[in-house]
N, C-alpha and C positions, 0 to 999 in steps of 0.2 A: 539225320537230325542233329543238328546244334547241340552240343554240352557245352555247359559251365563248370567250371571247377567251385568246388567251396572253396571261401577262404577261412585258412586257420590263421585264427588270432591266440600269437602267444601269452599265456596267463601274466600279469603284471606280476612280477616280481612285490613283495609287500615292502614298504620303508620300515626305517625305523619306527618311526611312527605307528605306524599301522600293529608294529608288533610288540611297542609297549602298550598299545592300551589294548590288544589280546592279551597282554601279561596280565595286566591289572584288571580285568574282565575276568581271565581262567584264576586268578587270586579272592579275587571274593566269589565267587558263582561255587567255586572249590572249598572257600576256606580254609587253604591249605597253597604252598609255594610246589610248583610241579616238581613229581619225585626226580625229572629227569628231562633234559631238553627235547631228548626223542620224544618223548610221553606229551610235551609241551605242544612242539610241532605237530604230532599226526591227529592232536584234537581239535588244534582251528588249520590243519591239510596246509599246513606250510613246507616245507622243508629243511631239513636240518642247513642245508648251503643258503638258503634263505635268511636263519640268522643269523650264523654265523658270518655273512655278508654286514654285516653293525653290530653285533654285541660276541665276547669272547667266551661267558658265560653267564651264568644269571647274574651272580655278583656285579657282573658290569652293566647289564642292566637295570640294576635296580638303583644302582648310583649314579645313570643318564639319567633317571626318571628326575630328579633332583636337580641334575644340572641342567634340562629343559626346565623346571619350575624358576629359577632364577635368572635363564635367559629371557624365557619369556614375559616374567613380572618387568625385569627391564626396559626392555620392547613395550611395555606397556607405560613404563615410565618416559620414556622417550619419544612418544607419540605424541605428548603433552607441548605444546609449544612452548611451553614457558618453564619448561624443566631445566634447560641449561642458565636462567634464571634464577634459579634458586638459591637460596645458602645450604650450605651442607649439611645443615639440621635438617633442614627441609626435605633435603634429596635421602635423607636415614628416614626420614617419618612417612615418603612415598613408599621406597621400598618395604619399611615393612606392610604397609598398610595392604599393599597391592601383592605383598608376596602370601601374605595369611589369608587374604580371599583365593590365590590360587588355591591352596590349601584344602581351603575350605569348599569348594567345588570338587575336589577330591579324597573330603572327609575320609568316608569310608577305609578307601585304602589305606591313606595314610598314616590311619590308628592301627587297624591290621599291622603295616611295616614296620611302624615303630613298637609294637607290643613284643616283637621278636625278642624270645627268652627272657625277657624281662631286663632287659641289659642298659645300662646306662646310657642315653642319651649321648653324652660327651665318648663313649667308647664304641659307640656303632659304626660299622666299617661305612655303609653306605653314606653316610653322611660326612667322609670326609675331603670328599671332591666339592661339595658344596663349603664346607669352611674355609679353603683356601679361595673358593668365588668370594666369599663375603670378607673376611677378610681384607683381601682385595682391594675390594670396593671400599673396604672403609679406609683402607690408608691413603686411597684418590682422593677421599673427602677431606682427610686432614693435612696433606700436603699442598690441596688447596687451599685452604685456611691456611696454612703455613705462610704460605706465600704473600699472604696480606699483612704478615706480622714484620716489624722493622728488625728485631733485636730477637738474636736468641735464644736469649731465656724465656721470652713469651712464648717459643713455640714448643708444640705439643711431640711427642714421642709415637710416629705412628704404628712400631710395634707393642706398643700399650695401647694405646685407641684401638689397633683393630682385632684385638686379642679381646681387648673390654667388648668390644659389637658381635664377637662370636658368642662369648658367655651369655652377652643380653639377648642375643639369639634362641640362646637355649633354656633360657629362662623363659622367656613369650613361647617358645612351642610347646614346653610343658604346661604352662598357663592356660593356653590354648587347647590343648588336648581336653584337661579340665573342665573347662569353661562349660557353661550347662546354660547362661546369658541366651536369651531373645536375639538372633541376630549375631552373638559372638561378641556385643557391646562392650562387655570387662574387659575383654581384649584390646578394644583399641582403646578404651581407659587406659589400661596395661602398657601400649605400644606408646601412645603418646606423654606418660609419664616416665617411661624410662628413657627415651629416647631422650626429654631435655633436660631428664637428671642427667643421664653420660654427657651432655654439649654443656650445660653449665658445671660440671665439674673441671672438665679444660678449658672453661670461659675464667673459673676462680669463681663463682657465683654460684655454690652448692647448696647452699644450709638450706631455704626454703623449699626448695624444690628434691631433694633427698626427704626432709621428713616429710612432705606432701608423699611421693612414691612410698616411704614405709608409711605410712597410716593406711593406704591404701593395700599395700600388702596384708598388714594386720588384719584389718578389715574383712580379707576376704578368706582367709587362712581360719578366723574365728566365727564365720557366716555357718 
């Protein structure tokens, strides 16, 4: 009589992918960051070579978490046909718009991560892969605008510009953390007031639009 052999199919190996969001899944289901990679692995049956194969330990990945959340807002920025279109306000007013909804599809953790000892937003390690992304990006923005300008003194300094869009950065995620709004609505009140206060202040066109953003600050500070 005729045999068949089984066939063994090797288990897929998990991406990264697959083993940040087991991170971020054994993070709130836990309430708690795993004592220990072992401990991390043998509860969603992965293997230590597993992740060590994409992250070196957790520190590192909790700062890819981050640097996928700005690739991908990207990607989503660029999907847009009319994004290389744009003026470079415009292209600051996409990204954040579309980087605070990542965000915010990822609430939960996010506050989680950032609640970490209570520590200053501006001094948290995980978030420093991400300042050099934006950053980044913002000195693209203004060396394009640069480039439009005749005479040097018109142009802008893009290590002040992109030093200013990390600060206004961290000023909308605390905002945003905050924010208790329908929908997250103060926020992008929020996003789209400071963003054309920083472009009209290197436009020379500030006053109106600075006290509009502080009234608006006021406003919500004394709510």
């Amino acid at each position: 009589m005729a045999t068949t052999k089984k066939k063994t199919t090797a288990k897929k190996a998990p991406s990264k992918f697959d083993i940040i969001t087991m991170y971020m899944e054994y993070v709130l289901e836990h309430e708690m960051y795993p004592k220990s990679i072992y401990k991390f692995c043998k509860a969603n049956k992965i293997t230590e070579a597993d992740f060590y194969a994409h992250f070196g330990n957790i520190d590192g990945l909790k700062k890819e978490i981050w640097t996928i959340l700005f690739d991908k807002t990207m990607e989503v920025a660029h999907a847009n046909e009319a994004y290389d279109q744009f003026t470079s306000r415009e292209k600051m007013l996409t990204f954040f718009y579309s980087f605070f909804e990542m965000l915010t599809l990822n609430r939960s953790y996010i506050l989680f991560a950032l609640s970490e000892h209570d520590m200053a937003l501006k001094n948290m390690e995980q978030l420093k892969g991400l300042r050099k992304q934006i950053k980044s990006f913002a000195s693209e923005l203004i060396a394009e605008d640069n480039e439009d300008k005749q005479f040097k003194i018109t142009k802008n300094p893009t290590s002040l510009f992109s030093e200013g869009a990390w600060i206004q950065f961290l000023f909308l995620l605390k905002f945003w953390m905050d924010d208790a709004s329908a929908g997250f609505e103060k926020t992008d009140v929020a996003i789209e007031k400071s963003v054309n206060t920083i472009f009209d202040v290197f436009d020379n066109t500030p006053l109106t639009n600075i006290l509009d953003l502080g009234k608006f600050l006021w406003k919500e500070r004394t709510m």
